[in-house]
N, C-alpha and C positions, 0 to 999 in steps of 0.2 A: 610605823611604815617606813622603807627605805629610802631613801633619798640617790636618786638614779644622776648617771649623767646625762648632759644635755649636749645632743648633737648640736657641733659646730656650725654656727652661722656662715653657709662658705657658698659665693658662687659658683654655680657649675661651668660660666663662663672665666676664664683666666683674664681675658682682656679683650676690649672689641676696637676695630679700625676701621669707623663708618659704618658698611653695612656688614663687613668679613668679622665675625667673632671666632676666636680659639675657645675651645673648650678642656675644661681638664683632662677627659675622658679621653678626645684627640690626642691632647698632648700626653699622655700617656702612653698613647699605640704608637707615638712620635719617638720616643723616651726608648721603648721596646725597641725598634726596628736599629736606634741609632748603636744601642747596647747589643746586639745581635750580631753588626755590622761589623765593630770590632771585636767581640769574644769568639767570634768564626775566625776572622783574619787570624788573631791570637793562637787560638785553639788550632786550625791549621800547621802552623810552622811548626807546633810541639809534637802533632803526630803524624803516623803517614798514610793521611788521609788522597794524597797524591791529588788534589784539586787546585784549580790557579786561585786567583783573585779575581779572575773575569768571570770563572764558575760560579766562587761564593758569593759573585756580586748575584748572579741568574738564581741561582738556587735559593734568597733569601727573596728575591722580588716574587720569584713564582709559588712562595711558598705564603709567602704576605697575601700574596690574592686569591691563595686556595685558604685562606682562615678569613679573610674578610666573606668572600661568597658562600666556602661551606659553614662560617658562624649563621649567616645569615639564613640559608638554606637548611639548617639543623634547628635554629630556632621556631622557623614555621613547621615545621614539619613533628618535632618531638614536643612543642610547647604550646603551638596557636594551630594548629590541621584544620579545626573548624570556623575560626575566622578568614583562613586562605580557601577554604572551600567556597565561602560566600563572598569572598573581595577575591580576585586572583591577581587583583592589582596588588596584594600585601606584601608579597613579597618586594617588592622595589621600595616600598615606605619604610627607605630605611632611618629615618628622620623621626619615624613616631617609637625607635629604639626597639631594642631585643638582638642579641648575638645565643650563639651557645657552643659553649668551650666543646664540646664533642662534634656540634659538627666541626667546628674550625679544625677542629683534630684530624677527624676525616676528611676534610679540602684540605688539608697537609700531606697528608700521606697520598690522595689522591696525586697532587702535584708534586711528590717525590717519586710516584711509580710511572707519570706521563717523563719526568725527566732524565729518570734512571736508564728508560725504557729506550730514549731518544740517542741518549748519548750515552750508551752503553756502560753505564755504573753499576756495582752492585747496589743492588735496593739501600739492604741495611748498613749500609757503610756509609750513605748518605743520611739515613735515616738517625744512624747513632751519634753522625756531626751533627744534624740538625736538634736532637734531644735536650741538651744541654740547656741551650739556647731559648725554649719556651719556659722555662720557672720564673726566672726574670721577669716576661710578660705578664704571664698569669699575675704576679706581685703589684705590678703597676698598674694593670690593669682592675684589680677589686680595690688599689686604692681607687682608680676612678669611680669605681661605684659606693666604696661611702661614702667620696666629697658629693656625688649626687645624690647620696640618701636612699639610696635604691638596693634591692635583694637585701633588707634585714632580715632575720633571727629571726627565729620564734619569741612567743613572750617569754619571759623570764622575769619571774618578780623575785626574786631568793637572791639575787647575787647583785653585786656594788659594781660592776662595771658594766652592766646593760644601759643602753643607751636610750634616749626618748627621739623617737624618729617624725619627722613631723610628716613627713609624707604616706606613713603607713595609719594615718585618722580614719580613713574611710572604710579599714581593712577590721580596724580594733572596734569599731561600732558594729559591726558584723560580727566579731567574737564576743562582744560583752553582750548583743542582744541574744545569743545563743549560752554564755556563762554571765548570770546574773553578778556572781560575785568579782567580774571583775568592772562591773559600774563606778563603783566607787573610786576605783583606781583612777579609770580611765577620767574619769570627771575632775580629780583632782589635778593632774598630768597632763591634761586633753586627749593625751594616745599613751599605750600599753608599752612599758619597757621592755625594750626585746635582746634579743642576744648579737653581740656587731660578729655576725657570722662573713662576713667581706673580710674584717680584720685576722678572723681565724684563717680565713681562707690563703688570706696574703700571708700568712707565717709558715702555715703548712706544706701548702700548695706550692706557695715560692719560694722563700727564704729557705724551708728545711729542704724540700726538693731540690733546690738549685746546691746548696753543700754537698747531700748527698750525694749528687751525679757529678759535683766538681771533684771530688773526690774518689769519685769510682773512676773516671775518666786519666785519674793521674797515673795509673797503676797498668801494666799491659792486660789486655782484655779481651775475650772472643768477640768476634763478628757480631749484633747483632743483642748483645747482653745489654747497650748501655738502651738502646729502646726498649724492651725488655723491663728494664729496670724503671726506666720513667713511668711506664705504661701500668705496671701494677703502682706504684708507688701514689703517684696520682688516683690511680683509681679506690686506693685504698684512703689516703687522706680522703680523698671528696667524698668517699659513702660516709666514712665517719661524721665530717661537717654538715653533710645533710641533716644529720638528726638535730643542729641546732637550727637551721635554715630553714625558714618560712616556705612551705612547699607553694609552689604557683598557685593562686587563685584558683585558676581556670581548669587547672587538671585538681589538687589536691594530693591524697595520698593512693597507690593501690597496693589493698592490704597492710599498710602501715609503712610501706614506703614509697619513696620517692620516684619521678622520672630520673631526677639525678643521678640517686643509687641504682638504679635500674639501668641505666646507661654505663654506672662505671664498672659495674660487675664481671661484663666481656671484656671491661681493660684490665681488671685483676689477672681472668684468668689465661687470654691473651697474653697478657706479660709472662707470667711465668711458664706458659710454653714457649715462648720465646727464649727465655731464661734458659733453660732445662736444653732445646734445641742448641743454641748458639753454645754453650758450654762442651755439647757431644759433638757438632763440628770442632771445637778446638783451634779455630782461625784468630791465631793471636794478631791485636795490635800492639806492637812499640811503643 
């Protein structure tokens, strides 16, 4: 039988100050906003994006609170609808956890098309500065969710770098009572070696995503491509990583997939009408 690794003994707390704790998870969205703050400033002066620094201050704060609200907003609604149907207080409980990268996507773009709209910008010209800028996040952010042991993998017993998740016990007595054969496992182990789909996520989602778009960014580009580009690209790593990702509890799977994939599939093909458009305007950036 394999011999799995064992998730790191790590609190979810970084440090406490009396009653005020930090948590990783914070300091990671902390981490994000600081690294956004300069690769905009950056990213600015190299193209001509024609924005100040008073804008890309606006632009990053009002986009910060359309991914906190529509994370929050996207998660009850595509993940928990039947728990906020019976609490309507859930949605503000946001202390008992749950975000979701698509809605925050959506309270993005919402708050790029109220700002565009205000201050007479084109949409995707803001939208293609702001692009860049979310892989980063995504990265730091699914580290915080392995230092909290949360959204593992599906199980996986075939491979040497599945991890043993302690907080997914109650999930793997539910699978082994349903597959006998994985008893033995799990009794040896205590819980089910699962796949660290957080870590794929952060490779794919961020690191390769974020190359990819610093790269395409270098080169002059239509209007409208480098969103475009994010929008499938993203959506195409995340259907893939769902098939290792433990699908929600509470929804499961419909017809063999996921909400996940079922959400990213309009940003496939979204992107690449974007793509195909922004290419036949022909609105070069510098």
């Amino acid at each position: 039988m394999n011999d799995y690794l064992k998730f790191p003994d790590i609190s979810p707390i970084m440090f406490s100050f009396g009653p005020i704790s930090l948590h990783w998870y914070g300091f990671m969205y902390l981490l994000s906003f600081l690294f956004a703050l300069w690769f905009a400033n950056h990213n600015a002066l190299k193209a001509n994006y024609n924005l100040t620094k008073n804008e890309i201050e606006n632009i990053l704060y009002i986009g910060f609170i359309g991914v906190i609200i529509g994370g929050r907003i996207g998660y009850v609604l595509f993940y928990n609808l039947s728990t906020f149907l019976n609490d309507k207080l859930y949605l503000f409980k946001i202390w008992n956890g749950g975000m979701s990268f698509h809605g925050g996507l959506i309270g993005v773009i919402c708050a790029i098309l109220y700002y565009s709209s205000n201050k007479n910008k084109n949409f995707f010209m803001i939208s293609d500065f702001i692009a860049p800028l979310i892989p980063f996040g995504i990265c730091m952010g699914r580290i915080g969710n392995f230092i909290n042991g949360e959204l593992w993998g599906r199980v996986a017993l075939n491979i040497q770098w599945a991890f043993l998740f302690p907080n997914s016990r109650n999930q793997d007595i539910q699978l082994a009572l349903q597959d006998y054969s994985l008893i033995p496992i799990l009794n040896k182990y205590n819980v089910l070696p699962r796949h660290p789909s957080q870590l794929y996520e952060m490779f794919l989602e961020g690191i390769i995503l974020l190359f990819i778009l610093f790269f395409f960014i270098r080169k002059p580009r239509p209007t409208g491509s480098t969103s475009g580009l994010f929008l499938f690209s993203y959506g195409f790593f995340r259907f893939i990583v769902e098939f290792f990702r433990e699908p929600d509890i509470q929804l499961g799977l419909f017809n063999g997939i996921s909400m996940g994939q079922i959400l990213s599939i309009p940003m496939i093909v979204i992107g690449i009408a974007i793509i195909i458009w922004s290419y036949k305007q022909n609105h070069i950036y510098k």
